[in-house]
C-alpha positions as CSV (number, residue, x, y, z in Angstrom):
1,X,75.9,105.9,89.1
2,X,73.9,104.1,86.3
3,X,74.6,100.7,85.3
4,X,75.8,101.9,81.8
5,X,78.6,104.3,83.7
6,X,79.7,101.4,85.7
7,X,79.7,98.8,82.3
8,X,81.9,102.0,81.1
9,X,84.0,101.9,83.7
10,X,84.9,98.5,84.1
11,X,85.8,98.0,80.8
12,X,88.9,99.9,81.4
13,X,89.3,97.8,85.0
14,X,89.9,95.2,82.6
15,X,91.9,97.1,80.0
16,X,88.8,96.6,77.3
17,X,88.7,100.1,76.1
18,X,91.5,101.6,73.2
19,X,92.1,104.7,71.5
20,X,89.9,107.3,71.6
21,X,87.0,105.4,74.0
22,X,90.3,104.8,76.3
23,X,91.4,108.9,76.0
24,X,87.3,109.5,76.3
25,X,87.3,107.4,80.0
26,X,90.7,109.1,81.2
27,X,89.3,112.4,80.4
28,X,86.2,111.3,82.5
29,X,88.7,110.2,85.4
30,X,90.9,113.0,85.8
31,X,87.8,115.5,85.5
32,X,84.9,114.2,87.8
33,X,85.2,112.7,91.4
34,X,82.7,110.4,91.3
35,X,83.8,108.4,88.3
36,X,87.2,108.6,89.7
37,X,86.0,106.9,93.4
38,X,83.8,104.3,91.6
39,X,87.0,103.5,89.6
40,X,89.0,102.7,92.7
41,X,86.0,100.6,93.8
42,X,86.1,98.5,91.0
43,X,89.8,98.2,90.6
44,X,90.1,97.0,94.1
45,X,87.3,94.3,94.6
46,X,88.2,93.1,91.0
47,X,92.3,92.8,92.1
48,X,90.5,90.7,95.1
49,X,88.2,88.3,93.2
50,X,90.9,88.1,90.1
51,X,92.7,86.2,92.8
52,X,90.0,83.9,94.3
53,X,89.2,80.2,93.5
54,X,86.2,79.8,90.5
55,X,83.1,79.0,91.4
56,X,80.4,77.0,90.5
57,X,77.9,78.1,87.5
58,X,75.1,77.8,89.6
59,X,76.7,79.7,92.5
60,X,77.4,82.9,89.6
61,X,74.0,82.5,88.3
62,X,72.6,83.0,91.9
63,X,75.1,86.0,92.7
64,X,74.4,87.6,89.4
65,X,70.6,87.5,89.9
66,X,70.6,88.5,93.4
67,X,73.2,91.8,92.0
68,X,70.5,92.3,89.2
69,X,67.4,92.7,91.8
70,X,69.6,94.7,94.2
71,X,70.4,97.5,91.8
72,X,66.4,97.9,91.1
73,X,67.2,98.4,87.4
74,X,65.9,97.2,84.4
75,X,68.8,97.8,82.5
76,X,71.0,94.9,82.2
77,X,74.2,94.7,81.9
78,X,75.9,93.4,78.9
79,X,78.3,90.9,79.1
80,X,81.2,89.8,76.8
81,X,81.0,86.3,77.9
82,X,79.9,83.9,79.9
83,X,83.4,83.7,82.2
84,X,83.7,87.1,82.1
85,X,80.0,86.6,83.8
86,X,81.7,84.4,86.2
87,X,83.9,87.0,87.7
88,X,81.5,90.5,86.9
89,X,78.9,89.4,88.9
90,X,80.6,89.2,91.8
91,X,82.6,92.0,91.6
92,X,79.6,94.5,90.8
93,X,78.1,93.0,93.8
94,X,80.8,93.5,96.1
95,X,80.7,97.0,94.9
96,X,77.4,97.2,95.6
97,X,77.8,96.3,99.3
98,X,80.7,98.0,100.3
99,X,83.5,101.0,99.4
100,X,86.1,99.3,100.6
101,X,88.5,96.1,100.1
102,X,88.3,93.3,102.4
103,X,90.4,90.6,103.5
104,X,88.4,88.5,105.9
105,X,88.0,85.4,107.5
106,X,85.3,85.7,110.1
107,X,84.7,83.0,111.5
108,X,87.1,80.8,114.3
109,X,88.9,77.4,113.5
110,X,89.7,75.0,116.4
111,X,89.0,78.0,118.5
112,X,91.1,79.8,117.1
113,X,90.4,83.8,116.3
114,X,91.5,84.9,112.7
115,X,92.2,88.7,111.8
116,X,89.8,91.3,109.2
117,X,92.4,93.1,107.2
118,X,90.7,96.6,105.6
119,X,92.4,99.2,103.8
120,X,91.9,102.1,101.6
121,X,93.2,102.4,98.2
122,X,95.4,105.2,97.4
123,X,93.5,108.3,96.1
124,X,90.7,107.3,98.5
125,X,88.7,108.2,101.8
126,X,86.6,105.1,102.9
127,X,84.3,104.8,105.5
128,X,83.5,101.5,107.6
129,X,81.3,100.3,110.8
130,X,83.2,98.1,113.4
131,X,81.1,95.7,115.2
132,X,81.1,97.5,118.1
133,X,79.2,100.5,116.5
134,X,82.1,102.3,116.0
135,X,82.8,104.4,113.1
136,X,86.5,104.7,111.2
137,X,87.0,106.7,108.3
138,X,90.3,105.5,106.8
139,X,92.8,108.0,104.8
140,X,94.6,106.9,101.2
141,X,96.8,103.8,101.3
142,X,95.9,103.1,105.0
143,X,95.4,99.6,106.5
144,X,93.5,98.6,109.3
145,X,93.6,94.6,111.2
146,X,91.3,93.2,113.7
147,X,90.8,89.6,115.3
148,X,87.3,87.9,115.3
149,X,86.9,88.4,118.7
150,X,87.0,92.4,118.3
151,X,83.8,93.5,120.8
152,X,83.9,90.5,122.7
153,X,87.2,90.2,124.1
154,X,88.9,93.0,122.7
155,X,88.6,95.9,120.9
156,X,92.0,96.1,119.7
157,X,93.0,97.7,116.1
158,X,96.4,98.1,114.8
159,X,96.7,100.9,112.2
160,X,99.1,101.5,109.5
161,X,98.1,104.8,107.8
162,X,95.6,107.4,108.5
163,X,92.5,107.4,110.6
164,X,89.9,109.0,112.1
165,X,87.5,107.8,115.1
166,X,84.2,107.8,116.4
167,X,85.0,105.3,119.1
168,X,81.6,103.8,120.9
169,X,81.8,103.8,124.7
170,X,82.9,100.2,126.7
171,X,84.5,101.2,130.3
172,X,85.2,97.7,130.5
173,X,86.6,97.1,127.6
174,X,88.4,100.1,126.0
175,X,89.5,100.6,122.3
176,X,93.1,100.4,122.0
177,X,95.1,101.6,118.5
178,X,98.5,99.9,118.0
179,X,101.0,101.7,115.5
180,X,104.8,100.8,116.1
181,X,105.6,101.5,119.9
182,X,103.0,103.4,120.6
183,X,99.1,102.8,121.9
184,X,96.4,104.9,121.5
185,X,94.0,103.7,125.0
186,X,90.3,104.7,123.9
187,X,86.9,104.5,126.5
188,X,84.8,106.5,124.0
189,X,85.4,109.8,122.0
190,X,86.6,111.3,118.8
191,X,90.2,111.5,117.7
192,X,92.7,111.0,114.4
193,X,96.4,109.3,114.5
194,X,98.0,109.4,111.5
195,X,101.2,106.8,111.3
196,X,102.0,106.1,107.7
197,X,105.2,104.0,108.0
198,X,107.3,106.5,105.3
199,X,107.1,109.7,107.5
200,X,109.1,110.3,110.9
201,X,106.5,111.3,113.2
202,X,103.0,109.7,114.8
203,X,100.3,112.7,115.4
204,X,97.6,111.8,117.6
205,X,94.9,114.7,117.3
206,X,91.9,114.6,119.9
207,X,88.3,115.9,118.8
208,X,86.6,115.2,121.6
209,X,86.6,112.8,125.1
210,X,89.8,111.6,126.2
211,X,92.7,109.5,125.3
212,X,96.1,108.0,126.5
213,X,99.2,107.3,124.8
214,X,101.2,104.9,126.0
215,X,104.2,103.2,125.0
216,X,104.9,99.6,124.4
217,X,108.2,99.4,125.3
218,X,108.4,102.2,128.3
219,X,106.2,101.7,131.4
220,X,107.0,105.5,132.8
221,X,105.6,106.9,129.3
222,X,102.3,108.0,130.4
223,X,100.1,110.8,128.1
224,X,96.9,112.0,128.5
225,X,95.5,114.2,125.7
226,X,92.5,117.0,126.2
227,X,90.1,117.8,123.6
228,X,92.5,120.2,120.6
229,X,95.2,119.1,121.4
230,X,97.9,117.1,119.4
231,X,100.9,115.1,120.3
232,X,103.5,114.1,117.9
233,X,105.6,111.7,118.6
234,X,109.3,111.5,117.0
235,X,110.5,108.1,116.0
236,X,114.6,109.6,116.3
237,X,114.1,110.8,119.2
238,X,111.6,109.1,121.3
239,X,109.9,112.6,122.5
240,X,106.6,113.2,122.8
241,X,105.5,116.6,122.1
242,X,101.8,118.2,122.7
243,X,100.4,121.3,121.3
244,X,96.7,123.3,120.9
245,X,95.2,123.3,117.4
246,X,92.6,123.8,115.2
247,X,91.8,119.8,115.3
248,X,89.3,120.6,111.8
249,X,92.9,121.0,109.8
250,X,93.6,117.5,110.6
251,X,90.8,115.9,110.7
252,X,88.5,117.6,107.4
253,X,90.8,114.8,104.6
254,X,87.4,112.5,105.8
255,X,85.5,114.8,104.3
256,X,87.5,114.9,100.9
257,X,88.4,118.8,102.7
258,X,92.5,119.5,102.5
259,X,93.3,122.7,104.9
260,X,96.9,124.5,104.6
261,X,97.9,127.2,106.6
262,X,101.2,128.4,105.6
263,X,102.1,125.0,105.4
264,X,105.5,124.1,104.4
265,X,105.7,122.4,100.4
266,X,106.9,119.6,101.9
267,X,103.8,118.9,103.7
268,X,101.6,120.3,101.1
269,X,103.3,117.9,98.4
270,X,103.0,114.7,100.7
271,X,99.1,115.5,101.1
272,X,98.5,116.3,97.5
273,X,100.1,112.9,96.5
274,X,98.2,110.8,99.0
275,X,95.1,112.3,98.1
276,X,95.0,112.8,94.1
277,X,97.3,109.5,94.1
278,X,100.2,111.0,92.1
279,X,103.6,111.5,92.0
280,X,105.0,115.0,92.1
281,X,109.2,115.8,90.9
282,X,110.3,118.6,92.7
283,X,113.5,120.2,90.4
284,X,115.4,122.4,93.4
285,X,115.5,121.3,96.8
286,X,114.8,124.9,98.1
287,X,111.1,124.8,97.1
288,X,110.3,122.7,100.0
289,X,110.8,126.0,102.2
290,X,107.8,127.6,100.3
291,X,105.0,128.0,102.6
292,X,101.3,127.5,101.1
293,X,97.1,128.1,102.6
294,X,94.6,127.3,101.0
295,X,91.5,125.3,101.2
296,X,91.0,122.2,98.7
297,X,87.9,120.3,98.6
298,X,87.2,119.5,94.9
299,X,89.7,121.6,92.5
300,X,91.0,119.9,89.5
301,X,94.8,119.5,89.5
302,X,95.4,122.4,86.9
303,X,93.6,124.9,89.7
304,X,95.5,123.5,92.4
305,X,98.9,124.0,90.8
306,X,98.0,127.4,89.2
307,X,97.0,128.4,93.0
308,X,100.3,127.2,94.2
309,X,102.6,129.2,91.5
310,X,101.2,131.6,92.0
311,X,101.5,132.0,95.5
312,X,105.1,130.5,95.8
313,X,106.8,131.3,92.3
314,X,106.6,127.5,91.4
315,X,106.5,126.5,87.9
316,X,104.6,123.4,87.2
317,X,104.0,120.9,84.7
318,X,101.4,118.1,84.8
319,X,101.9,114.8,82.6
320,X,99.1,112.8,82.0
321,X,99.6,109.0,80.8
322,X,97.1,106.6,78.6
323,X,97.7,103.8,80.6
324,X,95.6,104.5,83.3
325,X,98.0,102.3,85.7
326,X,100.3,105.2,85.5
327,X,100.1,107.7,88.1
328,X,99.9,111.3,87.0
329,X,103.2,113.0,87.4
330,X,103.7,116.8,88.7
331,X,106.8,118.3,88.1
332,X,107.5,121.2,90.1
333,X,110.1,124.1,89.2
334,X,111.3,127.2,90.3
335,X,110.0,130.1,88.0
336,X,113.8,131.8,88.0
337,X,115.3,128.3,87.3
338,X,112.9,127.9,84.5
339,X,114.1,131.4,83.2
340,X,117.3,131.1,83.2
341,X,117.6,127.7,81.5
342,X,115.4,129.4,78.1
């Protein structure tokens, strides 16, 4: 993305843009994926700086130049002012290094080890490198923490959210995942737990190696998983259930990929909301029965809602706000309903 897309961009970040230049930059938002991620990008580090302590002039001037010579342009951005300099250099830098929104201390005090916090933004997929080499891909509105002495001591993660890993091989010192009770006990291999704190169930889904599941609170609970397999495990109940599947239905949302097959709405809904970051009304309580398959990559909202009336006699209506802090609402009704209220 250019430097004037980005200028463009964070103007409305900072609520700069009105009327039709404002409608002009929602449009561009709601209709091309790219704009849309760089967006989040720039919302997040900018909600991260906003909040930091100012720094010295010379300190921006040296940030700024060094953002200048790593972007390889010779178009230069154009600046409202010189505090607004203060802050834009550093946040189109950080967006230049990195997808994602750190919270970090990494460094030790009195010997002390201090915890990286990352997460995802809602409405995005982000990727990051641990420093032991392995590879996470986090989910929308997922949150990830880790102590400083992650791949020395430890390799210890607790997850909140979504996440897929490429775990790197260490016998001696194995990855563990923490989310509520349960652990996730890693040597090296490929697998997804999803454990956002809303919904009633933990899915573990292995890709490849091998993994245990253990619980916090219960020595005797014991589970080892084989590659396509899933457990789910039931926060009212306790139980741990395992089952065969296609692991590529739960695992594509890294690559931007959503996969139904005859899904219930209810799931379908909860997945379109995490990953379009928008809220959806649902008018009778029986459409949640509907079943729904498809394949979603990179359809517009409009497709993917004429896709699902169709196939389960939905009515729907999409409402758009100017204020792009407002999330896009979906309102869902059934097409007899709809009928008989006219």
């Amino acid at each position: 993305m250019n430097m004037k897309s980005t200028n463009d961009i964070l103007q409305i970040v900072l609520r700069n843009l009105k009327n039709d230049a404002k409608r002009a930059m929602i449009s561009q938002l709601e209709e091309d994926k790219s704009v849309r991620d760089e967006y989040l990008k720039l919302k997040n580090v900018w909600a991260l700086i906003s909040s930091t302590k100012p720094m010295s002039d010379s300190q921006v001037e040296n940030l700024y130049l060094g953002f200048q010579q790593r972007l390889k342009t010779k178009q230069k951005l154009k600046l409202l002012n010189f505090s607004f300099l203060k802050y834009a250099a550093i946040f189109i830098l950080a967006v230049a290094l990195t997808s994602l929104f750190f919270i970090s201390q990494p460094y030790r005090w009195n010997g002390k080890p201090y915890d990286t916090t990352v997460f995802a933004e809602n409405g995005q997929v982000s990727k990051i490198l641990l420093p032991d080499s392995s590879v996470v891909w986090l989910n929308s509105g997922t949150k990830i923490t880790y102590n400083t002495d992650y791949a020395i001591n430890n390799r210890e993660i607790k997850l909140i959210g979504q996440a897929f890993f490429k775990a790197a091989k260490n016998k001696k010192v194995p990855m563990r995942v923490f989310c509520g009770n349960l652990e996730v006990k890693v040597l090296g291999t490929r697998f997804d737990v999803c454990a956002y704190p809303n919904e009633k169930t933990i899915n573990v889904v292995l890709e490849a190696g091998k993994v245990e599941i253990l619980n916090r609170t219960l020595e005797s609970f014991n589970r080892e998983l084989a590659p396509g397999e899933m457990a789910q495990y039931n926060y009212d109940s306790g139980e741990l259930t395992t089952t065969k599947v296609n692991t590529g239905k739960f695992t594509s949302w890294k690559e931007g990929i959503l996969v139904f097959r005859d899904d219930p709405m209810s799931e379908v809904i909860l997945r379109l909301k995490r990953k379009y970051d928008i809220n959806i009304e649902v008018m009778q309580p029986e459409l949640y029965k509907s079943v729904f398959t498809a394949t979603i990559k990179n359809e517009n909202l409009e497709d993917i809602f004429k896709s699902i009336g169709y196939a389960c006699s939905i009515n729907y209506k999409i409402i758009r706000s100017e204020d792009i802090n407002t999330k896009t609402k979906v309102i869902l009704e059934n097409i007899q309903h709809k009928k008989a209220r006219n």
